[in-house]
DRENTORKOL-3810 file (N, C-alpha, C; in nm, 4 decimals):
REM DRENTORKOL-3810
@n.u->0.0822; n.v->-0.1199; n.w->0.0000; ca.u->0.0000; ca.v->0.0000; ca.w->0.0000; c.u->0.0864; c.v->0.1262; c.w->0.0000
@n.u->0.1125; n.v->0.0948; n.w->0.0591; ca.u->0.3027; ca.v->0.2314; ca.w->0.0773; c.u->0.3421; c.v->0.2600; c.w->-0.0163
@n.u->0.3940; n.v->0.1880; n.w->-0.1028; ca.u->0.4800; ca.v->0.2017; ca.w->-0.2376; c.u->0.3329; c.v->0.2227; c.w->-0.3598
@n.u->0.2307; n.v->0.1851; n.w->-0.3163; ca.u->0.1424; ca.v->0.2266; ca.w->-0.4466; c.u->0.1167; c.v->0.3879; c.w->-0.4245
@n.u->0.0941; n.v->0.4261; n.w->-0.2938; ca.u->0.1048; ca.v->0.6021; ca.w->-0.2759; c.u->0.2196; c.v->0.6717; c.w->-0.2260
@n.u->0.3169; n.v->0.6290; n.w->-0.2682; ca.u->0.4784; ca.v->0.6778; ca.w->-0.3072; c.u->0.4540; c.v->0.7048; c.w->-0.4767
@n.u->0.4169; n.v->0.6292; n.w->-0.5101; ca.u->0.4836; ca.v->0.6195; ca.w->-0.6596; c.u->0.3539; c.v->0.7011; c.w->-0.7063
@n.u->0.2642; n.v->0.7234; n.w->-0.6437; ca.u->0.1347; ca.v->0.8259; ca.w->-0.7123; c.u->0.2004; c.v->0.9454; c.w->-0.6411
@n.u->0.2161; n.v->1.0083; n.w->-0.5799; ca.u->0.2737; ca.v->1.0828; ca.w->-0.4721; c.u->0.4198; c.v->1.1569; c.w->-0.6045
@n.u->0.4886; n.v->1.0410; n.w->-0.6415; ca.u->0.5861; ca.v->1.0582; ca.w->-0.7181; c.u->0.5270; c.v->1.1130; c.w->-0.8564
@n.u->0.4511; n.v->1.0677; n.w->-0.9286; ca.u->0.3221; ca.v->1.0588; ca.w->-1.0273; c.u->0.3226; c.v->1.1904; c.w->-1.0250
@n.u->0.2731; n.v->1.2563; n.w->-0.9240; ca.u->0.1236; ca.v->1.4000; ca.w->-0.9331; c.u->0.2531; c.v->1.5124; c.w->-0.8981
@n.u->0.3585; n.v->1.4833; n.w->-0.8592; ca.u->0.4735; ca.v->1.5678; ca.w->-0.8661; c.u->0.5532; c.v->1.6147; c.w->-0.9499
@n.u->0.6152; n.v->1.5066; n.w->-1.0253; ca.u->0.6645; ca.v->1.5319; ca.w->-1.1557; c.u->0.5833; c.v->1.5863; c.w->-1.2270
@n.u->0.4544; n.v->1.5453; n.w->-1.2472; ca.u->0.3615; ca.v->1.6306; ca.w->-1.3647; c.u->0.3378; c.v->1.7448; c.w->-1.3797
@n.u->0.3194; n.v->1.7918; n.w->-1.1851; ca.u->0.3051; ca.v->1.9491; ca.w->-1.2087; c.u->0.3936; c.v->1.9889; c.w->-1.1977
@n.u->0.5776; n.v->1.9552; n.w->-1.2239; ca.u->0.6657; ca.v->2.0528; ca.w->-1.3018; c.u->0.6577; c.v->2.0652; c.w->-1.4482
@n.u->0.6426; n.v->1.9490; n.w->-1.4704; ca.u->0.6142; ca.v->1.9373; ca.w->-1.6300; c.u->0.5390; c.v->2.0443; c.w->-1.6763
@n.u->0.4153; n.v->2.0901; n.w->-1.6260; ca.u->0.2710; ca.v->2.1432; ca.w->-1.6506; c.u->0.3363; c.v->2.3099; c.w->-1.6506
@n.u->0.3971; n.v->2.3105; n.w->-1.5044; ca.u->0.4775; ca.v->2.4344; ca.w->-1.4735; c.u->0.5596; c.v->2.5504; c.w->-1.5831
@n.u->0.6396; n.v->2.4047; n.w->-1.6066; ca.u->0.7046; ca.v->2.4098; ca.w->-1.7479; c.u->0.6701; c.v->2.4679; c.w->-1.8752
@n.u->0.5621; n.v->2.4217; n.w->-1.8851; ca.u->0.4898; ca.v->2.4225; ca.w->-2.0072; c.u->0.4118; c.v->2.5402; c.w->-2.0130
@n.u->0.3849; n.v->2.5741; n.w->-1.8865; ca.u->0.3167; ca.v->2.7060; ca.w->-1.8705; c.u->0.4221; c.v->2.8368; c.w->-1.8610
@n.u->0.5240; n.v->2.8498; n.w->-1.8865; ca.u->0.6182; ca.v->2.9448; ca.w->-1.8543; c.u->0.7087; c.v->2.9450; c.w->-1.9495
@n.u->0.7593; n.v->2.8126; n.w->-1.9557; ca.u->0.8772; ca.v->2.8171; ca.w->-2.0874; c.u->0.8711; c.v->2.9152; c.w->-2.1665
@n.u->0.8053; n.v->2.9917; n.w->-2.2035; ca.u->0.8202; ca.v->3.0928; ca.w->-2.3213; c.u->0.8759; c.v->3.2207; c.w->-2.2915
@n.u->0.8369; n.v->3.2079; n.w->-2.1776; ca.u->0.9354; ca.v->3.3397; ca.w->-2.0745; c.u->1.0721; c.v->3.4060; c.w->-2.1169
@n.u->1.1449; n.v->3.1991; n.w->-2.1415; ca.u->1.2573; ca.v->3.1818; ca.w->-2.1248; c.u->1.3469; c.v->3.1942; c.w->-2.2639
@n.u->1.2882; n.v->3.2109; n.w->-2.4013; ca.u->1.2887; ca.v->3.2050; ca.w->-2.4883; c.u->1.3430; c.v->3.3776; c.w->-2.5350
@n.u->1.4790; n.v->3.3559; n.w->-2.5637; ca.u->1.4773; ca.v->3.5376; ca.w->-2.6433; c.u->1.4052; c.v->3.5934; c.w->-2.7874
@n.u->1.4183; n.v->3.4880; n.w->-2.8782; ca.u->1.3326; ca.v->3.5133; ca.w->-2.9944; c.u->1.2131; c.v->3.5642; c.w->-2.9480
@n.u->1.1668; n.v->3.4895; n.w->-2.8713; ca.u->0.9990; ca.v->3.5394; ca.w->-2.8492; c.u->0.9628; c.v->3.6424; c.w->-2.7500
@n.u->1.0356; n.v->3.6841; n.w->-2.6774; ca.u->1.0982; ca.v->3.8385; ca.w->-2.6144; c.u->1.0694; c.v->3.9476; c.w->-2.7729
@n.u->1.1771; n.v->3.9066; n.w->-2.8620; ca.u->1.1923; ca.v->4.0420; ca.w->-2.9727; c.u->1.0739; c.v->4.0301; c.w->-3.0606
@n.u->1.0321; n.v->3.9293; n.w->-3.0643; ca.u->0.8774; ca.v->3.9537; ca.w->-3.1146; c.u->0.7548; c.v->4.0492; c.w->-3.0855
@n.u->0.7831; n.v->4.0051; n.w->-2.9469; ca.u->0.6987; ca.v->4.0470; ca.w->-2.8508; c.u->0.7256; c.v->4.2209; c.w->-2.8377
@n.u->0.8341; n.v->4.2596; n.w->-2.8286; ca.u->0.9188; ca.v->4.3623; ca.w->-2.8556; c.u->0.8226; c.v->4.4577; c.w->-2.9702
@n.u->0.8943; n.v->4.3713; n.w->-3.0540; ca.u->0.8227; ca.v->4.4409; ca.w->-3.2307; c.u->0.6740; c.v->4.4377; c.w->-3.2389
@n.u->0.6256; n.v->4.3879; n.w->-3.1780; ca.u->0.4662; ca.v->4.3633; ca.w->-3.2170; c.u->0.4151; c.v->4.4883; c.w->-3.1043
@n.u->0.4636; n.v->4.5193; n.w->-2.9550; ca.u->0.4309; ca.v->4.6635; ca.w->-2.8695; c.u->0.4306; c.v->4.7627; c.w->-2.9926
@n.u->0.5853; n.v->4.7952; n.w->-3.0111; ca.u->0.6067; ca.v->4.9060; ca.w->-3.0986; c.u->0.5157; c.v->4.8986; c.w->-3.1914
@n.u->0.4530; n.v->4.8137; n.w->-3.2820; ca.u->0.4108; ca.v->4.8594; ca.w->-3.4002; c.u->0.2620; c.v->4.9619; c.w->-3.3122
@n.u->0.1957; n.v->4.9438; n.w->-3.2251; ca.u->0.0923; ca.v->5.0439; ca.w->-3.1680; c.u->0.1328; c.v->5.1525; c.w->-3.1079
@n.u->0.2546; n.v->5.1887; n.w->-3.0622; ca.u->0.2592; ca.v->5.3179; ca.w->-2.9887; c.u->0.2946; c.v->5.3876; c.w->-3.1099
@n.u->0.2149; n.v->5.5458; n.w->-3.0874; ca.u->0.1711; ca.v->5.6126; ca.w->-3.1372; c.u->0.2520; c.v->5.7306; c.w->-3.0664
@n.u->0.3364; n.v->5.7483; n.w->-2.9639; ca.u->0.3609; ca.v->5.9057; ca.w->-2.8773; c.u->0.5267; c.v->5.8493; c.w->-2.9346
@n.u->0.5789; n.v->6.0012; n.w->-2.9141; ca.u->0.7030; ca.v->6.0103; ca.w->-2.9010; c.u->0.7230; c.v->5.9948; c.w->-2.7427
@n.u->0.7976; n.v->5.9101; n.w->-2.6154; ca.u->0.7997; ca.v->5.9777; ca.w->-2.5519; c.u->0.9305; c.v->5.9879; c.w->-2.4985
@n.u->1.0051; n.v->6.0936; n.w->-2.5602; ca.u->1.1177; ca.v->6.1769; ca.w->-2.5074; c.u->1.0304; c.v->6.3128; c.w->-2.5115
@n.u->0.9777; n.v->6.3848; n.w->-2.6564; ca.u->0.9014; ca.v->6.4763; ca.w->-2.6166; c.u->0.7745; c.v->6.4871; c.w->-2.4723
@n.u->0.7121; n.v->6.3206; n.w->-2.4762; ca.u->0.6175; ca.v->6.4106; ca.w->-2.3683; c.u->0.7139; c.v->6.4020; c.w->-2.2568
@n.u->0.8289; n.v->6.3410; n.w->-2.2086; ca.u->0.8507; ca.v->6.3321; ca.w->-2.0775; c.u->0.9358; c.v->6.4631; c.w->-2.0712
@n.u->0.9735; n.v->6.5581; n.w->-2.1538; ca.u->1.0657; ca.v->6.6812; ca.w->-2.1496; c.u->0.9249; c.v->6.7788; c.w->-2.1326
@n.u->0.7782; n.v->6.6929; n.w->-2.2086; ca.u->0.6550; ca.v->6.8168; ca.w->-2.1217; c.u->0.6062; c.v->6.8242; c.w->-2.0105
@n.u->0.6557; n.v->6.7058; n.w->-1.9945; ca.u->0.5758; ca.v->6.7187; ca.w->-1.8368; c.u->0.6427; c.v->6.6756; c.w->-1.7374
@n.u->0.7818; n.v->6.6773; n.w->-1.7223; ca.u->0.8952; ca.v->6.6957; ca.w->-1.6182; c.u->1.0295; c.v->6.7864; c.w->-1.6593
@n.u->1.0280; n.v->6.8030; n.w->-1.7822; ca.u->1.1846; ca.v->6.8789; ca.w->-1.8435; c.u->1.2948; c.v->6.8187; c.w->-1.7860
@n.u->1.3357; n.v->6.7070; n.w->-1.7982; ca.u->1.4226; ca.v->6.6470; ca.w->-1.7568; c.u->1.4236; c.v->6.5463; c.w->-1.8836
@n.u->1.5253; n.v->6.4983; n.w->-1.9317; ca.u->1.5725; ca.v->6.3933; ca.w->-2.0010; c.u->1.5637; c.v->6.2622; c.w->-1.9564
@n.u->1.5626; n.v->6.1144; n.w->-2.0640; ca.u->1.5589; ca.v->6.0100; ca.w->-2.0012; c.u->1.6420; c.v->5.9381; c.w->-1.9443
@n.u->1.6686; n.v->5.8831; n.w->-1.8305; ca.u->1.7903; ca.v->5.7690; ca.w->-1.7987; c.u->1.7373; c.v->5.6374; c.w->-1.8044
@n.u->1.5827; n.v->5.6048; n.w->-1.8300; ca.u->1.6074; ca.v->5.4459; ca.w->-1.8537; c.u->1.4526; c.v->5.4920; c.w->-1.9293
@n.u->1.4362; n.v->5.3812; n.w->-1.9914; ca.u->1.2862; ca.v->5.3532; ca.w->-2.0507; c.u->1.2686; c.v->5.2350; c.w->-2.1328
@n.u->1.0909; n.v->5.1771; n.w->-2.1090; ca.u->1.1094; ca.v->5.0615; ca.w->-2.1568; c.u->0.9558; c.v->5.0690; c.w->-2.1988
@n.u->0.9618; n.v->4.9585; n.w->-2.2913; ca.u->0.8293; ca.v->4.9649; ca.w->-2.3437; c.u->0.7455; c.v->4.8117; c.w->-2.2511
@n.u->0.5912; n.v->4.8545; n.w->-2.2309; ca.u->0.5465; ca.v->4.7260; ca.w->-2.1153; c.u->0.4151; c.v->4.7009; c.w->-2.1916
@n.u->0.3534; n.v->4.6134; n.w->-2.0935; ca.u->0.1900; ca.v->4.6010; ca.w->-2.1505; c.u->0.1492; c.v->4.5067; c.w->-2.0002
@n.u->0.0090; n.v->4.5430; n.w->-1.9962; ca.u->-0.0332; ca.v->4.5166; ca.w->-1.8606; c.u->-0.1836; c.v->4.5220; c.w->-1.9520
@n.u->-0.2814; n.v->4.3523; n.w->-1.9801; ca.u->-0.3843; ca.v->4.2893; ca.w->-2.0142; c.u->-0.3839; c.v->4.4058; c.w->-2.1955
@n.u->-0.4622; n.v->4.5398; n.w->-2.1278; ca.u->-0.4528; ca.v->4.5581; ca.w->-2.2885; c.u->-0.4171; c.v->4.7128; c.w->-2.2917
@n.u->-0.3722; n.v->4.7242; n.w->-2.2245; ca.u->-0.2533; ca.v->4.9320; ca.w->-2.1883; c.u->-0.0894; c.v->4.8620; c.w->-2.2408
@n.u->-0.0381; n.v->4.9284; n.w->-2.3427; ca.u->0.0816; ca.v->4.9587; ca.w->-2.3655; c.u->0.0879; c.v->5.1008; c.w->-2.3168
@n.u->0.2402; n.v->5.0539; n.w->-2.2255; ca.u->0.2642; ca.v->5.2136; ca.w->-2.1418; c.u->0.4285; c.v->5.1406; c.w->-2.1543
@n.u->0.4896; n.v->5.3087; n.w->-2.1476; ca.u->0.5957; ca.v->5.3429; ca.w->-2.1292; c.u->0.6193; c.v->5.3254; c.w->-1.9901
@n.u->0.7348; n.v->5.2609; n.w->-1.9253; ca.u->0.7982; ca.v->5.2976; ca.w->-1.7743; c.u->0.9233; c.v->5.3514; c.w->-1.8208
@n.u->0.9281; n.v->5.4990; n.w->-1.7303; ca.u->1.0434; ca.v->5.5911; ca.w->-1.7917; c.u->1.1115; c.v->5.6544; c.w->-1.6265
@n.u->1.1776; n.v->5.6751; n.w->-1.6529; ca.u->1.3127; ca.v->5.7209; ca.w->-1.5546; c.u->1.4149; c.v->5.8663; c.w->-1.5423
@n.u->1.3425; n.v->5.9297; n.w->-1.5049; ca.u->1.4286; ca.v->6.0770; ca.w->-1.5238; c.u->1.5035; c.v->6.0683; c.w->-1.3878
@n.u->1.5435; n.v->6.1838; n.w->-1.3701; ca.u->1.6372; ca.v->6.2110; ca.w->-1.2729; c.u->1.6045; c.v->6.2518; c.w->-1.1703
@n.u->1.4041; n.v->6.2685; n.w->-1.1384; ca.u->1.3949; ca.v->6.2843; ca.w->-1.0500; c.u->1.2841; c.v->6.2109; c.w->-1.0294
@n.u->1.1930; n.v->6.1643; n.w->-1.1310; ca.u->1.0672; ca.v->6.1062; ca.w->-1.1670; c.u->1.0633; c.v->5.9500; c.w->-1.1800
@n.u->0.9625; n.v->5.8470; n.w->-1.1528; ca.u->0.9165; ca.v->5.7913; ca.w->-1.2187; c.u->0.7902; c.v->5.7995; c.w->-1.3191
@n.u->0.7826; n.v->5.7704; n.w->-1.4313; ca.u->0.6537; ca.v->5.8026; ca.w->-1.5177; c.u->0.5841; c.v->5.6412; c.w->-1.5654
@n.u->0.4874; n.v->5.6397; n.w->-1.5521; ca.u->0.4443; ca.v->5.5631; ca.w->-1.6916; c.u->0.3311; c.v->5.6147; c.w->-1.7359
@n.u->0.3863; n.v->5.5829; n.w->-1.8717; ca.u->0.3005; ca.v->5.6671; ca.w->-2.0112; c.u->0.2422; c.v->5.5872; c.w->-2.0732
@n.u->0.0718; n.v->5.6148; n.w->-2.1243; ca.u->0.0379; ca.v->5.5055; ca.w->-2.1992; c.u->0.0954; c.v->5.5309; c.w->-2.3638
@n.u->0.1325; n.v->5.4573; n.w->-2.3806; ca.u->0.2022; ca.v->5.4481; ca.w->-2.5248; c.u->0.1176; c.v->5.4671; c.w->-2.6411
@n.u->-0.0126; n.v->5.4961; n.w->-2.6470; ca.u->-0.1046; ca.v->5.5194; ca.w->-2.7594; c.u->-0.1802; c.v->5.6769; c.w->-2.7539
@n.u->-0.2111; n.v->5.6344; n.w->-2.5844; ca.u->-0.2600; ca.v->5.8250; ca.w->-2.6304; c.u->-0.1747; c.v->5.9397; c.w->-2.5598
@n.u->-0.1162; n.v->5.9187; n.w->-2.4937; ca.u->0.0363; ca.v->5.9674; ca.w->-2.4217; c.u->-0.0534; c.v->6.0374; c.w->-2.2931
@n.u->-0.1135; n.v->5.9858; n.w->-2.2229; ca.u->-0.1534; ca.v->6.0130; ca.w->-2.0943; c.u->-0.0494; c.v->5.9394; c.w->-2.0143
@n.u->-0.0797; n.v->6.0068; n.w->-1.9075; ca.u->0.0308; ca.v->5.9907; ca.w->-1.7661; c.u->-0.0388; c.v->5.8840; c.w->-1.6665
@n.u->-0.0171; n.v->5.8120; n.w->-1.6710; ca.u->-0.0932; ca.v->5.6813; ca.w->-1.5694; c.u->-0.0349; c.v->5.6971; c.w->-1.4745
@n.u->0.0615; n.v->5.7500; n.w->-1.3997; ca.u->0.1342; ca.v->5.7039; ca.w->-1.2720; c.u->0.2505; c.v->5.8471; c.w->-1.2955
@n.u->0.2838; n.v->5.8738; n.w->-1.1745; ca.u->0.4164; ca.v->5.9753; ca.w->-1.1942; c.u->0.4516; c.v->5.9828; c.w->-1.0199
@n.u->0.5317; n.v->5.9360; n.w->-0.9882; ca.u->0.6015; ca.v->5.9253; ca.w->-0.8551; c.u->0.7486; c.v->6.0158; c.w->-0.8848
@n.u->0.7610; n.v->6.0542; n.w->-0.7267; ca.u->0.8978; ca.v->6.1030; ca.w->-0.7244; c.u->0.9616; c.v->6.0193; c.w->-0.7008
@n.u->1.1388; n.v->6.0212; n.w->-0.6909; ca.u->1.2063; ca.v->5.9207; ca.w->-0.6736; c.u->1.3174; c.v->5.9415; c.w->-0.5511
END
């Protein structure tokens, strides 16, 4: 009886790394990073070095392009700011000091 719920025990463990696996692996993948990459960009629509010089006058030190369900936004980095920008109509979703 022992060894039949060891080896199920063993069974339902391995699988859900497998499953784990299978659910994430793509994460891990760089091709599908620069895809993912190219396919943001083709919708943003703002410059944003211009808006972040309008609405902090400060230049950028980091920026990246994101997406959160269905908002492409900019997370940007000035020297005194955090911003994120939605990348289509260039509204300000968030702006913290730093």
């Amino acid at each position: 009886m022992k060894t039949i719920l060891m080896s199920f025990l063993l069974a339902i463990v391995s699988f859900a790394k497998v499953e784990h696996y299978e659910i994430h692996k793509y994460n891990q993948k760089p091709s599908i990073r620069i895809q993912q990459q190219k396919l943001l960009k083709q919708y943003v629509k703002i410059d944003p070095e211009k808006t972040t010089k309008q609405i902090t006058g400060e230049k950028i030190e980091y920026k990246r392009l994101k997406h959160q369900n269905t908002t492409i936004y900019f997370e940007i980095w000035t020297k005194h700011y955090y911003l994120w920008i939605d990348a289509q109509s260039g509204r300000v979703l968030k702006k913290e000091k730093r």
